[in-house]
N, C-alpha and C positions, 0 to 999 in steps of 0.2 A: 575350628579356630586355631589360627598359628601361633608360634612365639614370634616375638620381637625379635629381627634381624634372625630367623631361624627359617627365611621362606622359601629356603633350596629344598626342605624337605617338600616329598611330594605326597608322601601320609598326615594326616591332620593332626598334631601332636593331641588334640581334646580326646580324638576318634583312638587313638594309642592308648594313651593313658587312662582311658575307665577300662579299655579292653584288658588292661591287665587287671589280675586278680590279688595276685600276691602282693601284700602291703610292701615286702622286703623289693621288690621290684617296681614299685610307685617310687620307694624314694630313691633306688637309683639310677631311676630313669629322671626323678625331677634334678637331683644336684649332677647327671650328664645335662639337662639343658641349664641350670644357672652357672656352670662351667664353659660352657659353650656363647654364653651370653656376655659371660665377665669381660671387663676391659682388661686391658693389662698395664698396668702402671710404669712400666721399667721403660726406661728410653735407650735407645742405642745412644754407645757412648760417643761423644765428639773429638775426634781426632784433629788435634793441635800440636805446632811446637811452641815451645817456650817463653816465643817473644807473645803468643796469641795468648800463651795461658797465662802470662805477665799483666796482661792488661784485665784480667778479672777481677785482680786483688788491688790494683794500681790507682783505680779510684783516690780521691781525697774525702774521705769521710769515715763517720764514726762506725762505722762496722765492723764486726773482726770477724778476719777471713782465714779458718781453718783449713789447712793445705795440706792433705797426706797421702803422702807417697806409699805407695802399695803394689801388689800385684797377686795376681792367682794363686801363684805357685810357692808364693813366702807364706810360711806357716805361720808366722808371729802377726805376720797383717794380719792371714785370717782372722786370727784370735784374737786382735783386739778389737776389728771392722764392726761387729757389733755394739763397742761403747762406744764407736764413733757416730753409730748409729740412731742410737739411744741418745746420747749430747745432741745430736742434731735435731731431731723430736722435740726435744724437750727446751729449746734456744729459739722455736718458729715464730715467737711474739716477738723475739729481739733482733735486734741490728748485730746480726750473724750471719754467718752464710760458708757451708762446709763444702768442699773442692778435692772429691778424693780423685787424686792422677794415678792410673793403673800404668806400671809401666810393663805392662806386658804389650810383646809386638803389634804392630796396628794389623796386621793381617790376620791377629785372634779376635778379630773386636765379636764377627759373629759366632764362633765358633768356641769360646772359652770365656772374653769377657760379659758380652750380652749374657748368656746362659747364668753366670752367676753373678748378674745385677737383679736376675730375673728369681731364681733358686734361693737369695738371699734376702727378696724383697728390698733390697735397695733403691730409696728413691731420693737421696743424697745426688747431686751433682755428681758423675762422673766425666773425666777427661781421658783419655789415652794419650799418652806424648810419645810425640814421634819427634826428635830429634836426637842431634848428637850432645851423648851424656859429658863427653869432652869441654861442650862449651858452655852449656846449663848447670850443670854443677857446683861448681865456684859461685855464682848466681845464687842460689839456692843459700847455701852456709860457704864461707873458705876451709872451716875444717872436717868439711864432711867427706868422706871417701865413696858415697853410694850406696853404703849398707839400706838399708828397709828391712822393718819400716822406719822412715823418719817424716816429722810434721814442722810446719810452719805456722804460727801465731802469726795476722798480723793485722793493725790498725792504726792506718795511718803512719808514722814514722817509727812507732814499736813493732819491734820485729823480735821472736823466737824462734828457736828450732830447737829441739829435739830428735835424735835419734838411739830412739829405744822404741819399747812397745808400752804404749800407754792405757791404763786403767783408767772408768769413767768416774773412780774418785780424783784420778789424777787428773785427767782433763777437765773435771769440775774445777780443783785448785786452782790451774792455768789461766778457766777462765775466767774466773772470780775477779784474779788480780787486776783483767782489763776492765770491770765493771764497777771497780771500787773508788771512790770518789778521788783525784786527781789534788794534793797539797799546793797550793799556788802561792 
């Protein structure tokens, strides 16, 4: 009897597996095949420019769309990408929705970005922008200069930015304020 989607082998994994004696080698022969079986969750990122990554958050509705600018190679992303992680998780029943835009070159998408969407268990929205930082920037905040990381709040006509590196007590705070009943 074969595994599931395992049918290139041409030994019978049942016929393998009593043949071995060693319990230590049953079980790393069982988690090489549920390795070999797992899916993989990570999507190759979608390479946009600005105007395309514009109309994700551009909707009219009550959602708030967390927007953070990021990249590989910035150490302060790194380290916070995990509470952004964690906020994301923890927001899946809500009118939320987080958009992290790597701006690392689009010609790393396979070779740097996938690899650590994948390494990182990342299953957040990711984007790669590919445009010029000259005309999307201003766009973004007027007094921002391009540091990263920096994020975007936004719902509906509230809009924030940020450029720091954010804590998931602090992204709690942020997102609290948009969830909090509206003074009419």
């Amino acid at each position: 009897m074969q595994g599931a989607g395992l049918s290139s082998f041409n030994i019978p994994l049942k016929l393998l597996y009593d043949s071995i004696v060693n319990k230590d080698m049953k079980l790393i022969l069982f988690s090489f095949i549920l390795l070999l079986s797992a899916p993989s969750y990570s999507q190759a990122p979608e390479v946009l420019d600005f105007e395309q990554l514009e109309e994700k958050w551009s909707k009219s509705n009550d959602t708030l769309y967390v927007i953070n600018y990021w990249a590989t190679w910035c150490i302060p992303c790194i380290k916070e990408l995990p509470d952004f992680i964690k906020l994301d998780q923890e927001m899946k029943a809500e009118k939320f929705k987080m958009i992290l835009v790597s701006l690392d070159f689009p010609s790393q998408a396979d070779s740097r970005v996938l690899p650590f969407i994948q390494k990182n268990n990342i299953t957040s929205e990711v984007i790669i922008l590919d445009d010029d930082a000259n005309v999307w920037i201003d766009k973004v905040n007027k007094n921002w200069d391009g540091d990263i990381p920096a994020t975007q709040f936004i719902q509906n006509n509230n809009k924030e930015f940020y450029n720091e590196q954010l804590s998931h007590e602090r992204l709690l705070q942020i997102v609290n304020k948009y969830s909090e009943p509206k003074n009419k």
